[in-house]
C-alpha positions as CSV (number, residue, x, y, z in Angstrom):
1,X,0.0,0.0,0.0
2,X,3.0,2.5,0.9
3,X,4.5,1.8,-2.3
4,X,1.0,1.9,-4.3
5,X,0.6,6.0,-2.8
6,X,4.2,7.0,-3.6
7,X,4.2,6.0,-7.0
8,X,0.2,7.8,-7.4
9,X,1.9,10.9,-5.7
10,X,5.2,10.7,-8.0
11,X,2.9,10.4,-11.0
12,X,0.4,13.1,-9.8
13,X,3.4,15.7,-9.3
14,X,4.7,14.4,-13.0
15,X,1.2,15.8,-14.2
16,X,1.3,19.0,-12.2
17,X,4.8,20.0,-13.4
18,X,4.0,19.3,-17.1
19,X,1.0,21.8,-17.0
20,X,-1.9,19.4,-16.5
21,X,-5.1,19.9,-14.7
22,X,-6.0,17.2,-11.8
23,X,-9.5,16.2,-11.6
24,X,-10.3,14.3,-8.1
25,X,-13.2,12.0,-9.7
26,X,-11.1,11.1,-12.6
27,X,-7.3,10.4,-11.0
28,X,-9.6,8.3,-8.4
29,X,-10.7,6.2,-10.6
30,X,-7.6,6.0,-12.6
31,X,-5.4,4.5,-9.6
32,X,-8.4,2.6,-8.0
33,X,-8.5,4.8,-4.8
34,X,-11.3,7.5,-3.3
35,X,-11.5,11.0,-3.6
36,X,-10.2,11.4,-0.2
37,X,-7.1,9.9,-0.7
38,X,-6.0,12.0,-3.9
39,X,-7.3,15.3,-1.7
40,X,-4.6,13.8,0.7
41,X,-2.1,13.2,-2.1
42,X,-2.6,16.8,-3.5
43,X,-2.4,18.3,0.0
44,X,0.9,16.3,0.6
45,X,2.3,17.3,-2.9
46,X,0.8,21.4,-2.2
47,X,3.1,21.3,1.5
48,X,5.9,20.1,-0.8
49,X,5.7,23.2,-3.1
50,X,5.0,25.5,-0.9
51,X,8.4,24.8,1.5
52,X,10.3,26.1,-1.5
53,X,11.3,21.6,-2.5
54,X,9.7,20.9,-5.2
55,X,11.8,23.0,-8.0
56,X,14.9,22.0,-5.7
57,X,16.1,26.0,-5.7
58,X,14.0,27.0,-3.1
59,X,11.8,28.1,-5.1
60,X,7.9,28.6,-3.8
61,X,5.0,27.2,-6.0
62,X,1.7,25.9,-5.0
63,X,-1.0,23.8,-6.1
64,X,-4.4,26.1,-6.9
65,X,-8.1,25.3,-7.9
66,X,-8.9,25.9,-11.0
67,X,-12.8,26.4,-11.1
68,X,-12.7,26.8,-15.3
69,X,-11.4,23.3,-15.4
70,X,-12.6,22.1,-12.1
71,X,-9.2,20.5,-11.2
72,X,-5.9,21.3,-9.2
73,X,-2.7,22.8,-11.4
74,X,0.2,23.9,-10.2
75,X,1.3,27.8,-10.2
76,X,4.4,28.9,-10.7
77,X,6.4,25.7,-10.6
78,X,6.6,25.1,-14.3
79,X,9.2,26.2,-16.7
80,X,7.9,29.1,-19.2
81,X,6.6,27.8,-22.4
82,X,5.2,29.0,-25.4
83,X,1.9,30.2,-26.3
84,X,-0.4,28.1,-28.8
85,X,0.2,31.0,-31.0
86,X,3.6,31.2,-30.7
87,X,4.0,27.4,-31.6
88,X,2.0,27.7,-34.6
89,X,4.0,30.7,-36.1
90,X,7.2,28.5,-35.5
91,X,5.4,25.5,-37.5
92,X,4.6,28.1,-40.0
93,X,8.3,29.1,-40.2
94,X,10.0,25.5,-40.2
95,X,7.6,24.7,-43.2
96,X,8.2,27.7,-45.1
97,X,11.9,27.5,-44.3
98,X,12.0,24.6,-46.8
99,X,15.4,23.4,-45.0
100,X,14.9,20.0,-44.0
101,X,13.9,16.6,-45.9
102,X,10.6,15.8,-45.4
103,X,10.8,12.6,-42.6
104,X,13.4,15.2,-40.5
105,X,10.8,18.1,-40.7
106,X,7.3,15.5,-39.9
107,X,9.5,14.5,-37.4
108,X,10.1,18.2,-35.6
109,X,6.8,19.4,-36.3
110,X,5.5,16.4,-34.1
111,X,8.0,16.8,-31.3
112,X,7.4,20.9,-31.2
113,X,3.6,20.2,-31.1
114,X,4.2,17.8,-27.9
115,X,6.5,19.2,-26.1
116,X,5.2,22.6,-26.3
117,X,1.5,22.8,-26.3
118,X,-1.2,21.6,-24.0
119,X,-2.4,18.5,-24.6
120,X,-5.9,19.8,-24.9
121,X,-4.7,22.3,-27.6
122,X,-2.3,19.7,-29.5
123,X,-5.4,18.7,-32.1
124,X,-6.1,22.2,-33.1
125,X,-2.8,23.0,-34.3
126,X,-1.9,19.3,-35.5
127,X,-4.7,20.4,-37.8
128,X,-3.4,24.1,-38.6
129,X,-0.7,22.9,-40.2
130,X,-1.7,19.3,-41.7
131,X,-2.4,20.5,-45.1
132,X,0.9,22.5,-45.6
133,X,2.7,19.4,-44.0
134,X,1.0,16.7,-46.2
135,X,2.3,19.3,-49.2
136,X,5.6,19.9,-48.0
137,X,8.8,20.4,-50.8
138,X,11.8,19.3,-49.0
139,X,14.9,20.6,-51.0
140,X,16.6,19.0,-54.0
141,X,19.6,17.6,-52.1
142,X,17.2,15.5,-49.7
143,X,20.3,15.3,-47.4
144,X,20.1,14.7,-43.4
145,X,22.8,16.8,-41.6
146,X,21.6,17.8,-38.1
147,X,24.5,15.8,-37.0
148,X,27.0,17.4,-39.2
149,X,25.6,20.6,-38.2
150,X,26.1,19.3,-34.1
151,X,29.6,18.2,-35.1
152,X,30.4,21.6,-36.1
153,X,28.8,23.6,-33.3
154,X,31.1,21.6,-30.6
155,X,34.0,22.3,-33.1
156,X,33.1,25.8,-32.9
157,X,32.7,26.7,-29.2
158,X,35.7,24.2,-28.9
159,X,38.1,26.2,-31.5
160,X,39.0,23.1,-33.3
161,X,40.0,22.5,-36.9
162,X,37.8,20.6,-39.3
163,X,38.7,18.8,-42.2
164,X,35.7,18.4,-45.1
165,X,35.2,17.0,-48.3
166,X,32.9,19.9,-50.1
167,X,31.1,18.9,-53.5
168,X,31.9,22.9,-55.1
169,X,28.8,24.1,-57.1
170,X,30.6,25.6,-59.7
171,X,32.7,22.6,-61.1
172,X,30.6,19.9,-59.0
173,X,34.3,19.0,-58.5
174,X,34.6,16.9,-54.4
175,X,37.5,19.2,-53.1
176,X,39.3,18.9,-49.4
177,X,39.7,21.6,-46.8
178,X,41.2,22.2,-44.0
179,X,39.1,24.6,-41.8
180,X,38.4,27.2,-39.3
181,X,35.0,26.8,-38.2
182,X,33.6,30.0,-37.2
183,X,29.6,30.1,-37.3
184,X,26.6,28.5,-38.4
185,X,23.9,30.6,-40.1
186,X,20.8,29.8,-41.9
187,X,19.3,31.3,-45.3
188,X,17.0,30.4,-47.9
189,X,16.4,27.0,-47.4
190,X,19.8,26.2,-46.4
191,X,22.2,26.1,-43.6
192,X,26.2,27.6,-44.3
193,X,29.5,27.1,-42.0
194,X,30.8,30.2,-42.1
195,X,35.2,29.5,-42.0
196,X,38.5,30.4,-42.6
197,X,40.7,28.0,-44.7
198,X,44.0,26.8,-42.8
199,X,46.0,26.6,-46.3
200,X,49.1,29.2,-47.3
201,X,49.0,28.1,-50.8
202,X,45.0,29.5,-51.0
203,X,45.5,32.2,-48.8
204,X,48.5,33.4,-51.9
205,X,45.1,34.6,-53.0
206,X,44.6,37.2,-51.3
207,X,46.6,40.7,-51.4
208,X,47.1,41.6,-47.5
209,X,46.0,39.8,-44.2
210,X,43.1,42.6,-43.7
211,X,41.3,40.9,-46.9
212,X,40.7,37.4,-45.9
213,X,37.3,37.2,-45.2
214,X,35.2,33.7,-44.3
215,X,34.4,31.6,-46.7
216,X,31.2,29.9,-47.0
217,X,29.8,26.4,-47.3
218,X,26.7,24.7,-47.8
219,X,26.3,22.1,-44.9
220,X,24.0,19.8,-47.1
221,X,27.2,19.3,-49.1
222,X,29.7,18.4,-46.9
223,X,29.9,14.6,-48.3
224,X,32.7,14.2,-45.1
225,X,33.3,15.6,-41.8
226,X,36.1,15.0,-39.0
227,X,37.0,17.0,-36.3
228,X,40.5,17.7,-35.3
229,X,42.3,17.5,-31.8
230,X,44.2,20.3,-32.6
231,X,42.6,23.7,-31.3
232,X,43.1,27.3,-33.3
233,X,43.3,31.0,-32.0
234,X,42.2,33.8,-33.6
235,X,43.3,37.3,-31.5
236,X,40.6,39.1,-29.8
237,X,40.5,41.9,-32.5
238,X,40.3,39.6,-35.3
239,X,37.0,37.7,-34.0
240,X,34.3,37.0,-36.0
241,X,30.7,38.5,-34.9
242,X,28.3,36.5,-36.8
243,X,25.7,39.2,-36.2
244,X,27.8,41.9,-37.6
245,X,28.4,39.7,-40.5
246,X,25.1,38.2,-41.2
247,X,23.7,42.2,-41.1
248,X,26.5,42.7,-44.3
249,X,26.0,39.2,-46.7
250,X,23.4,38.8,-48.8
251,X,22.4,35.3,-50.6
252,X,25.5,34.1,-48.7
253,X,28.0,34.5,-51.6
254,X,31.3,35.2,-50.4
255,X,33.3,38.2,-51.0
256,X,35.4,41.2,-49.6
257,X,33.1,43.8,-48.0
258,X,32.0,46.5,-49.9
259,X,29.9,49.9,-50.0
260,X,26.7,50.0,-52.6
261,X,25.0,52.6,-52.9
262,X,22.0,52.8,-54.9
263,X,18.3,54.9,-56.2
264,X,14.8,53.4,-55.1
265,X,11.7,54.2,-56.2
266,X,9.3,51.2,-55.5
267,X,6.4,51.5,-53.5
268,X,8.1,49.5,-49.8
269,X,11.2,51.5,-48.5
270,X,10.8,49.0,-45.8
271,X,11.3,46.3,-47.7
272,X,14.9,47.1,-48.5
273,X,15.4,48.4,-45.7
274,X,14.2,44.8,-44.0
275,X,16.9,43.3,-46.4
276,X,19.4,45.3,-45.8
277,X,20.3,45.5,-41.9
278,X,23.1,48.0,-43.2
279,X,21.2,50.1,-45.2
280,X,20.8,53.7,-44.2
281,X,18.6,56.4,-46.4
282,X,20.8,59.4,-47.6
283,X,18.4,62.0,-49.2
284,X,14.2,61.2,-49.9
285,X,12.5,63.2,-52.7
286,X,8.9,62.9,-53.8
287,X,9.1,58.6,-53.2
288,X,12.8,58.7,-54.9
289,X,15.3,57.2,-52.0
290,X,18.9,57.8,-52.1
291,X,20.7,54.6,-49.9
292,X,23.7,53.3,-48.9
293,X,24.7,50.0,-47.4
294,X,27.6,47.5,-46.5
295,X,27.7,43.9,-47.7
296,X,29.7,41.2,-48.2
297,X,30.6,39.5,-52.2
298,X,28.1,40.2,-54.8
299,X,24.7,38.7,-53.4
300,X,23.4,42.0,-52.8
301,X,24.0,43.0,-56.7
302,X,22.3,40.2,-58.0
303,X,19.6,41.1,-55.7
304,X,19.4,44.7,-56.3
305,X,19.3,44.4,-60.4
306,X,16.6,42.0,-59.8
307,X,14.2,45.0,-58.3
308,X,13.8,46.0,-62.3
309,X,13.1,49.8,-62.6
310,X,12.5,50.1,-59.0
311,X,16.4,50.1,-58.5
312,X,18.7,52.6,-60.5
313,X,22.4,53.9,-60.2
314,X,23.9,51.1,-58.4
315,X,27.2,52.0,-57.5
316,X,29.8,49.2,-55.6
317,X,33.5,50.7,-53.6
318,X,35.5,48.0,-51.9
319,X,37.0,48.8,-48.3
């Protein structure tokens, strides 16, 4: 019997801590006991929360009525979580982010959807997003590489080398690297390692030390991956600040940073502007927009003469 009540208390604290509501009737009949004894349990499991135990920082909760559900919940001893709302706009984004093959994205819409929502709710949004699921496009490559992609975070917060084999887009040619990995950012449907390559004979490329810039690489093709013991440095002035450069790179081709500027006359300012973290207005006139910005390689001109007769005098200085 002793054992019986602490394994119904253990799972009626479970419940409480994931969000559920406790009905007295209902958890009665589920472990085969009276009403009085789960008032008991839920009084033993409320003088629990309230000494400041149950989160095991001393932090107080407590176990409330809820007179909407007519059941006990806990208050203030679960970890925040998102809204129904806010889990449905990040299903929204992960299927119109197109990054993922189809089982890998099925896969995280389910486990977002469980972890995240109330049970109660889970059905409603399943349903939200069905028909964009059951239609889903996953990409052309239709490669897995979540654990690539972990491989090179740990390399990344570890400062470690990593050599790849990288299938080059324009040759298709399988070429070898020797890297330093720097960041991981994700754009139009696909996810890039943002490095430096560890080889003098490539670096001849470039004219000075202050014009190596990262280079970039697709993650879904990286055909091989392995980490190195060996660590790298990189001085404190030289570090990369993946904000700063994901503000200045457009399309993520590579490239030495450069200053555009430009003449708008579409109908959105803030649509470039949205693009372009960098991009600051000069001189306005009657809808005609004068604009400046800094960006990395030649993305942002591709992008630019795509705007038609929106986008005039486009003018590129390297720094």
């Amino acid at each position: 019997m002793k054992e019986d009540k602490v394994s119904r208390v253990l799972a009626l604290y479970s419940q409480l801590l994931g969000g559920r509501t406790i009905q007295k009737a209902a958890a009665a009949q589920q472990y085969g006991v009276n009403e009085r004894s789960i008032q008991r349990d839920i009084e033993d499991i409320r003088a629990f929360c309230r000494n400041g135990m149950a989160l095991g920082d001393g932090t107080p909760c407590d176990i409330v009525y809820d007179y909407v559900d007519k059941g006990y919940r806990m208050e203030g001893g679960q970890a925040q979580k998102l809204s129904n709302s806010e889990i449905l706009a990040l299903c929204k984004i992960l299927l119109d982010s197109r990054a993922f093959v189809k089982t890998g994205m099925e896969a995280m819409l389910h486990k977002v959807i469980a972890c995240c929502v109330p049970a109660s709710n889970q059905a409603m949004v399943t349903q939200l997003v069905n028909n964009e699921a059951f239609h889903y496009v996953e990409p052309r490559h239709r490669t897995s590489f979540l654990d690539t992609m972990w491989h090179l975070g740990e390399a990344i917060q570890q400062h470690r080398y990593v050599d790849v084999a990288y299938g080059r887009l324009k040759d298709r040619k399988i070429v070898k690297r020797r890297l330093k990995p720097l960041a991981l950012l994700f754009s139009e449907y696909y996810f890039y390692l943002i490095a430096f390559i560890d080889d003098k004979d490539i670096e001849k490329i470039y004219e000075s030390a202050r014009d190596i810039t990262p280079t970039i690489y697709r993650l879904d093709r990286i055909k091989t991956l392995e980490v190195e013991q060996e660590t790298f440095h990189i001085p404190y002035n030289r570090r990369f600040q993946e904000g700063e450069f994901r503000k200045r790179v457009q399309f993520m081709y590579g490239g030495r940073l450069q200053r555009i500027t430009f003449t708008y006359t579409g109908y959105d300012i803030d649509a470039i502007l949205d693009r372009l973290p960098t991009a600051k207005i000069l001189s306005e006139d009657n809808g005609t927009y004068q604009l400046e910005a800094e960006v990395y390689g030649k993305g942002i001109e591709m992008w630019l003469r795509s705007q038609g007769k929106y986008v005039k005098d486009i003018k590129i200085v390297e720094l």
